[in-house]
N, C-alpha and C positions, 0 to 999 in steps of 0.2 A: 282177585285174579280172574275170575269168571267172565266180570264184563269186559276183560279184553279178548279172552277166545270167543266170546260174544260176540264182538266188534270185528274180529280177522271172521268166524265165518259166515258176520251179515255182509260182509264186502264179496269176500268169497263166492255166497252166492249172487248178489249184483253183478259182480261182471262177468259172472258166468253165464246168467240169462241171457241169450240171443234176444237184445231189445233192437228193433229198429223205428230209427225215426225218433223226435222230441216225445210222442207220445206215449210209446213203448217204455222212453228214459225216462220217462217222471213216473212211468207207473212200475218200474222196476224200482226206484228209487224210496217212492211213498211204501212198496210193499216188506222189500228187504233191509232198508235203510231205518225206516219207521216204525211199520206197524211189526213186523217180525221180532226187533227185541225187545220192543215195551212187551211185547204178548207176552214173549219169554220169562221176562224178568217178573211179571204180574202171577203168572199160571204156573208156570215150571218152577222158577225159586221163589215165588209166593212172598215176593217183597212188594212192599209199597212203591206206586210209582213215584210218590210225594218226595221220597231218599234221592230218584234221581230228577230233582229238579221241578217236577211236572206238577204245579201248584201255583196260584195267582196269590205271590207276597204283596199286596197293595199298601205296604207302608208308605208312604209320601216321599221318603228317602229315597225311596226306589227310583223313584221317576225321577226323579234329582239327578241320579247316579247315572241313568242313562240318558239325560239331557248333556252333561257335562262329558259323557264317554263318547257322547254321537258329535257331539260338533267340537270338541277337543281331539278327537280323532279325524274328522273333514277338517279340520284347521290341518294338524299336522301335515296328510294327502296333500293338502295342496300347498302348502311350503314345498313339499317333498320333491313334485312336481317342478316345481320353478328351481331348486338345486341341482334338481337330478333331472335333466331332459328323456333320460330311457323311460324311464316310468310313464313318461306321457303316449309309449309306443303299447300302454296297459291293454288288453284285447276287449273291446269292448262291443257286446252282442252285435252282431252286424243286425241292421236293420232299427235300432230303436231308436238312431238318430235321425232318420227319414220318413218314419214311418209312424204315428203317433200311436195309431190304431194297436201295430203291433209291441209298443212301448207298454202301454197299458195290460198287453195280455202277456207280456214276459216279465212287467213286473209283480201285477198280481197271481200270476199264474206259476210261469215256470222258475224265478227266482223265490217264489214263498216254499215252493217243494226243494228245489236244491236246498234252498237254506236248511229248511227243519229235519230236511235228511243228516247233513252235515251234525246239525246242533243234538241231535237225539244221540249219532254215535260218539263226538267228541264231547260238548261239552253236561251229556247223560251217562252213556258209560265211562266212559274213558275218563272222566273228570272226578267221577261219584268215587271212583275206585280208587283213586291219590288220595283225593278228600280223606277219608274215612283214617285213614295213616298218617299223612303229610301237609293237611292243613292246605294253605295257599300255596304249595308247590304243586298243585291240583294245575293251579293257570300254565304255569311252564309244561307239565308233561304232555298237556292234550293239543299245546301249538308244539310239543316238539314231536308229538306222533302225527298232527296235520305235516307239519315239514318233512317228515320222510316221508308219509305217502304221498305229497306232491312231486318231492324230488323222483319219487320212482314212477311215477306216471306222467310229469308234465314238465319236472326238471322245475331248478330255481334257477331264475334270473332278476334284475331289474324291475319287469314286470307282473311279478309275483309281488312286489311289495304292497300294493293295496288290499291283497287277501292274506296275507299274514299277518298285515295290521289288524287288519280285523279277527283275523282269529285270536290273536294275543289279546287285545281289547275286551272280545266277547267273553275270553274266561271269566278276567276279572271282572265285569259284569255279573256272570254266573256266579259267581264266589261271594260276592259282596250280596246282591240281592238273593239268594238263595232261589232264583227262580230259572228253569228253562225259557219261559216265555219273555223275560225280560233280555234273557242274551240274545234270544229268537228278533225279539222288537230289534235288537240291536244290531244285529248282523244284516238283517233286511232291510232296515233304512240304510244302514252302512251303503252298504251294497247298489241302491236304487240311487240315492242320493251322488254317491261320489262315482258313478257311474257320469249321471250330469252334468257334475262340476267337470271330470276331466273333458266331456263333449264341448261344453260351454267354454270353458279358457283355452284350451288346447288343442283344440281341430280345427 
């Protein structure tokens, strides 16, 4: 139960910091998002960070799992795509399609901090804490608590389907290899990649 008041008061105080500017926002995000609960969870309840996630599983399987998760899930995307015409109106960062320079610095940059912000509170706490009860309905709780906090801050539509895909995908990621960093790999290539493909077929 802890790591979801966890989780409501690292959002809490994220958006409550007066961040201005992309730079502000990644550093509010790496602070409160990241480094704030691992502290918590390490120092204060004196648990292993290894429980939520944060250990390099290098079984072979692993990488298997997130070959098949990463282009089984851009396959789907782009069926999805070609079904569903809203989907191609997906928001994608202004500027990385003209600009190469600044492609390379949003995606090693500011999509690797959104992402591990994301991944440390969903699929580290919010995940670790079904887990330990519920087994694989770990994957459903943490895309259904991404879905209300999107719905309250950005609403669902059409163009929300490529980050729910991914967030649904990443669990089971997480779940299967036991690792943060492999749902981490997975969300981030997700993210980079099918960003592309939508630019490439559908712009």
């Amino acid at each position: 139960m802890f790591e979801h008041l966890l989780a409501v008061l690292s959002f809490c105080l994220f958006f409550s910091f007066p961040a201005k500017g992309v730079f502000q926002e990644m550093l509010s995000s790496i602070v409160f998002l990241g480094i704030f609960p691992l502290l918590v969870i390490q120092f204060v309840f004196k648990k292993s960070l290894r429980e939520y996630g944060i250990a390099w599983m290098s079984e072979k399987w692993n990488f298997a799992i997130l070959f098949f998760a990463l282009f089984g899930s851009l396959g789907i995307l782009y069926v999805a795509c070609r079904v569903f015409s809203e989907i191609q109106n997906y928001r994608v960062p202004v500027g990385i399609a003209e600009n190469f320079g600044f492609f390379i610095f949003y995606a090693l940059i500011i999509s690797v901090v959104s992402v591990l912000a994301y991944e440390v509170i969903f699929r580290g706490l919010i995940f670790r804490s079904w887990e330990k009860n519920f087994g694989y309905l770990a994957v459903m709780a943490q895309f259904f608590f991404f879905t209300l906090l999107l719905s309250a801050t950005d609403g669902i539509r059409w163009q929300s389907f490529p980050i729910l895909l991914s967030t649904l995908v990443s669990g089971g990621v997480r779940y299967y290899t036991k690792s943060l960093y492999f749902s981490f790999l997975f969300s981030w290539l997700f993210g980079i990649i099918g960003d592309v493909l939508i630019i490439y077929f559908f712009r």
